[in-house]
C-alpha positions, 0 to 999 in steps of 0.5 A: 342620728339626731335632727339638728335643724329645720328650714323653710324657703318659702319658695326658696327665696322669703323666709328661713327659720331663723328669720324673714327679709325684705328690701325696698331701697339703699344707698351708701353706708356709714356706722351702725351703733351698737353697744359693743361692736359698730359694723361696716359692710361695704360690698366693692364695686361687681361684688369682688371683694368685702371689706369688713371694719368694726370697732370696740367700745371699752372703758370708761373714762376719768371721774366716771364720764364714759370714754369710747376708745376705738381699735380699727381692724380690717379684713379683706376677704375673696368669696370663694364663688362668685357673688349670685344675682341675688344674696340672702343671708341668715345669720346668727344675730342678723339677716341681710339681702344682697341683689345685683343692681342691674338685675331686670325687674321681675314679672310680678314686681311693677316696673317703675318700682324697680326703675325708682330703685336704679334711679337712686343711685344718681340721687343725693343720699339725703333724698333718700328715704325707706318705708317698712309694712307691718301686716296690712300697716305701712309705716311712714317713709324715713330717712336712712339717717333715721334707719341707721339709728333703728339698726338697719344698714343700708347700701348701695355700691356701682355694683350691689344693693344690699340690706342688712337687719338685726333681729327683733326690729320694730317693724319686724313680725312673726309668723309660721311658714309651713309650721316653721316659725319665722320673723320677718321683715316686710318694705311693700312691693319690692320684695315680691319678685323674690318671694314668686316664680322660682324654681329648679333649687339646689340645696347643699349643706356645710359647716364651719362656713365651707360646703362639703362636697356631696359625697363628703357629706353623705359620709359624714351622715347629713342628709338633707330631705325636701318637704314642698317648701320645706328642707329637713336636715339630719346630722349625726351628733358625733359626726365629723364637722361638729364640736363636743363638750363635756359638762358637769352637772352633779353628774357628767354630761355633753352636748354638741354644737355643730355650725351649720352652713346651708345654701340654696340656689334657686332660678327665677323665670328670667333665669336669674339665680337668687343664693340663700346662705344660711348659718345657724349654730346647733346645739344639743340639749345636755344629754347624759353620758355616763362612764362605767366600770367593769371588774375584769379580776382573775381571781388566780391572780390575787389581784384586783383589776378593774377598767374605767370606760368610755371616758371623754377626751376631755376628762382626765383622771385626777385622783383615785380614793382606795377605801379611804386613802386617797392617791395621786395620779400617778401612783409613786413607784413605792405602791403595789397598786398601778393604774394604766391609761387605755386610748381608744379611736374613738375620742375616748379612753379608759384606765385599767386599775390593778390593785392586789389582795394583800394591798394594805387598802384592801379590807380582809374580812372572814365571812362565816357564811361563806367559810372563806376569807373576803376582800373589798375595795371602794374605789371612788374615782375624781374626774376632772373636765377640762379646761375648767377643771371642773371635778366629778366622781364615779364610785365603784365596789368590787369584792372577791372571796378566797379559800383560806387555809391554816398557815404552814411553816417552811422548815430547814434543818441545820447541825444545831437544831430546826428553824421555823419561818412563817410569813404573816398573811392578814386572816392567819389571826384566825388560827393561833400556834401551839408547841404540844398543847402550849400556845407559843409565846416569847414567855414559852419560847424563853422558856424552853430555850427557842429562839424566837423573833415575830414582826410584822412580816414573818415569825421565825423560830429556832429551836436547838437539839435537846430542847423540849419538843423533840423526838428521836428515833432510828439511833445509830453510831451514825446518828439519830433522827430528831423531829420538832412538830409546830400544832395550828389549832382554831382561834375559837374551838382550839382543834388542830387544824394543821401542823408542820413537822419536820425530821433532821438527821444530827450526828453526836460523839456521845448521846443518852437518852432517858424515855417516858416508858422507861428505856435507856439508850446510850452511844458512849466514848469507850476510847479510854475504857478499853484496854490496848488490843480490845475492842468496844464490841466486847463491852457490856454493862452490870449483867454481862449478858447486856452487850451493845446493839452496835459498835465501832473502833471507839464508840458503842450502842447500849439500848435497855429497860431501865430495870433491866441489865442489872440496873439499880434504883436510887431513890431520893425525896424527889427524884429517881435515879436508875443507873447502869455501867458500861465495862470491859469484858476481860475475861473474853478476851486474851489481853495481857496485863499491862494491856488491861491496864491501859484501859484508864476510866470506867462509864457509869450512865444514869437517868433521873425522873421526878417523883411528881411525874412519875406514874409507874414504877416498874411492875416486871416490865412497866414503866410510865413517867409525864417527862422525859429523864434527864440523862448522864454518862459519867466517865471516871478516871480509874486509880492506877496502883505504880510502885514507885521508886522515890515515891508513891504518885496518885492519880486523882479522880476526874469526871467528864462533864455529865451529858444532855439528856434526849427525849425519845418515842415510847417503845411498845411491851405487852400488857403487864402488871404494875403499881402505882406510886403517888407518893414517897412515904418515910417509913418505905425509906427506912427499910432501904440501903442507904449508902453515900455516893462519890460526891457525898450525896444521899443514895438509895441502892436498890436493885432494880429487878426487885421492884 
């Protein structure tokens, strides 16, 4: 609670802090000149009713010469109680004193003073003269005409005799009443009934011009408290009745202005009531009134969420800067950040800003202090008063830190091969990808046969079966498991921070399989290589002991060391080729000779490794090779011997395509001797088989099991 005003009465009556009053003698009234505005208060015969007529200069006319247009208004106005003996009003720019013409005179004034006073209204207006006194100096007597040009207003109607005068006159004073400055205005004698023998006074309190009810006021939070002649009022800043503003002043400021209405009724000895209005206009002194954030975030949310408080009605949000962009409110439907208006019952409101951590705006940053990922948003709000649209900002910093984890790639799996996707986070530029310990590039990714395709949202990778990378395992006529591994090492220290891998399970007709440690695996099509009335199951290859691991009514399995099974070695200037074949067993079997003679191809199956990566030849059992062979399944067309009967028909020779090659987890053999081959050197050459292959090619036989 504030204290907005303070009075004096004086007794209830002489003075108030605004001003003093005095009355000696009225009669009638015309004009009063003013600069801007000529009053006429005219108070109607028993005081019913009050006219109220002013007129405004404007302009000024042709050439320069000063033209005074008038525009008449009047205004006719019932008080709402009647008029009281005696009337004294301050006002804000005017204090004016209202007595009742057959009031009796007073104990302390002098009889034939007052008898002067009702003489006057039988006189002529001309007779008619005022004296004012100035501390213990009275001025000369002067016409009304002459007091008019002064200022003051008098008036003496069938009814009332009334005095009004600005404030700051000539013949006015100032003084302190009780500590309260006042300024007053003294005609001798006259005045001091008003200023003696009251009492029983009652004080009530309004605004706007209207009393407020006891009670009412008391709600409110007025109080008024009597000091001997002094009244003290408290009202609340906030309180009903008053009016705020807001202001700006680098920062935001208020202040309050509450109309205040005082009246006082007091009785004299002679039971005569004399009423004290008082209006008076208060007002605050600017007084801060800052607004303030507060980060309400929940950090599960991944959402920045931060409310603006306690703005005052009559400020709007008009914009919001986001680390440097500036946004418009409100927010197009085409932004992720929202801002909601919050109303509050106290003629105030808030906005709750949502902003979420993946926001473009949204500064990411690693913190290697804090082993996380850091967000910060400045947030510069502008602030609008109304209605003068005068602009003010408030800044505010809110900052959240989130753990950060390697990416991880969603994996799926079709007939043709693994496809990759990985959706673009802002601090996944802390890690790189790597296939093995190659970083992936559209270079590397063409290179190896990946299908790859990288924007600003996502990167997606497809990698086909057979294609670099692969491992394969748990083979079966069925089908095989192919597995694909994508590495994420550290941008910095390139360890492996994670890795995601992913296992398929493919099916094929026919497959081979050349491993780094020297293994062979085949399923082969032995449709056309088994006689009618045969069975895959009783195939094998060169050493007839090496039969399938599985088979089916067409297909069979084959899993053997590559110097193993009668295998035999071609080596070339590059290259090293081991190659077995895949036969029927025709003498396991009882098939009849046309039957036999079905079985129209023979399988061969090779692998091929290069030299240059090639560490270790076989040594009984040991084989270690950097990649992986490339593999073939050759299946020849058998020559078919028909006697003719016009004449001989030669079937020629035909070769099904040669097949892909398969990579393939390395099997485990006990530790054995081996050697090691670095380099092919002519005179080892010399000494071997030479013999010409199928399609002319240089060839190398040599039995496996020798080296």
């Amino acid at each position: 609670m504030g204290v907005v005003g303070m009075s004096n009465f004086c007794d209830g009556v002489a003075a108030c802090i605004c001003k003093w009053y005095c009355l000696n003698i009225v009669r009638d009234i015309s004009q009063v000149d003013g600069e801007h505005i000529l009053w006429l208060m005219q108070h109607r015969q028993r005081g019913l009713m009050g006219n109220l007529l002013f007129s405004v200069k404007t302009g000024r006319g042709s050439r320069g010469v000063e033209s005074e247009v008038t525009y008449a208004l009047n205004k006719t106005c019932s008080p709402s109680l009647p008029w009281s003996p005696r009337e004294v009003t301050c006002e804000e720019n005017y204090m004016e004193v209202s007595v009742r013409s057959e009031v009796p005179c007073a104990s302390a004034a002098k009889k034939e003073d007052w008898s002067a006073v009702k003489s006057a209204h039988s006189s002529n207006t001309s007779d008619w003269q005022v004296t004012f006194q100035r501390a213990e100096e009275q001025s000369m007597p002067m016409t009304l005409s002459d007091a008019r040009k002064q200022g003051y207003v008098f008036d003496l109607t069938a009814g009332r005799l009334v005095f009004r005068t600005p404030y700051g006159q000539p013949d006015s004073f100032s003084t302190e009443v009780n500590g309260v400055p006042v300024e007053v205005v003294h005609t001798p004698e006259v005045l001091h009934p008003l200023v003696s023998g009251l009492h029983d006074t009652q004080v009530h309190i309004g605004v706007d011009g209207e009393l407020v009810e006891q009670p009412v006021a008391e709600e409110r939070g007025y109080t008024v408290e009597k000091h001997n002649a002094t009244v003290q009022i408290s009202i609340p800043y906030n309180a009903e009745g008053g009016y705020r503003k807001s202001f700006v002043d680098d920062d935001l400021y208020e202040y309050y202005v509450f109309h205040l209405y005082l009246e006082q009724i007091s009785v004299d000895e002679d039971h005569v009531d004399t009423r004290l209005r008082f209006h008076r206009t208060l007002s605050t002194p600017l007084l801060p009134r800052p607004v303030f954030t507060e980060n309400r975030t929940i950090h599960e949310e991944h959402v920045f969420t931060i409310y603006l408080g306690d703005v005052p009605d009559d400020v709007e949000l008009a914009a919001v800067n986001l680390n440097g962009h500036k946004c418009t409110i409100p927010f197009t439907n085409t932004s992720s950040h929202t801002i909601t208006k919050v109303a509050h019952p106290n003629n105030t409101h808030g906005y709750t800003l949502r902003v979420p951590f993946v926001d473009p705006v949204v500064i990411q940053q690693f913190s290697k202090e804090d082993a996380a990922m850091q967000q910060k948003l400045d947030i510069n709000y502008t602030l609008t008063v109304l209605p003068e649209n005068e602009p003010f900002y408030h800044l505010a910093s809110v900052m959240a830190l989130t753990d950060v984890s390697p990416p991880v790639f969603d994996a799926v799996c079709s007939e043709s091969g693994i496809s990759f996707k990985l959706d673009h986070r802002p601090f996944d530029y802390l890690w790189y990808i790597s296939i093995d310990t190659e970083l992936l590039t559209s270079e590397l990714a063409a290179q190896h046969g990946y299908i790859m395709s990288n924007d600003s949202q996502s990167l997606l990778l497809d990698v086909p079966l057979y294609t670099h990378g692969y491992e394969y395992k748990n083979f079966t006529l069925k089908g095989f498991l192919g597995t694909f591994e994508i590495l994420v090492r550290d941008h910095e220290t390139s360890e492996v921070q994670s890795s995601t891998v992913k296992t398929c399970p493919f099916s094929t007709t026919e497959l081979i399989m050349c491993s780094t440690d020297g293994r062979m695996t085949v399923v082969a099509d032995l449709s056309r290589a088994v006689p009618s009335g045969g069975i895959p199951a009783r195939t094998n290859l060169v050493d007839k002991d090496c039969g399938p691991k599985e088979a089916d009514d067409s297909r069979a399995l084959f899993s053997f060391p590559l110097n193993g099974c009668g295998s035999i070695v071609k080596l070339g200037q590059e290259t090293v080729t081991y190659e077995n074949e895949i036969s029927y067993n025709k003498e396991n079997v009882n098939v009849s000779k046309a039957a036999s003679e079905d079985a129209t191809e023979r399988i061969t199956v090779q692998c091929t490794y290069p030299l240059a990566g090639l560490h270790r030849l076989f040594s009984t059992y040991r084989f270690e090779s950097d990649t992986v062979g490339i593999g073939s399944i050759i299946h020849h067309a058998q020559i078919s011997t028909i006697k003719p009967t016009t004449a001989l028909q030669t079937t020629p020779a035909s070769k099904r395509p040669t097949r892909a090659h398969l990579a393939f987890l390395p099997a485990h053999y006990p530790p054995v001797r081996y050697i090691r081959v670095t380099k092919v050197r002519p005179h080892f050459v010399k000494f071997l088989l030479f013999s010409t292959g199928a399609e002319g090619t240089l060839q190398t036989k040599v039995n496996a099991a020798q080296i």
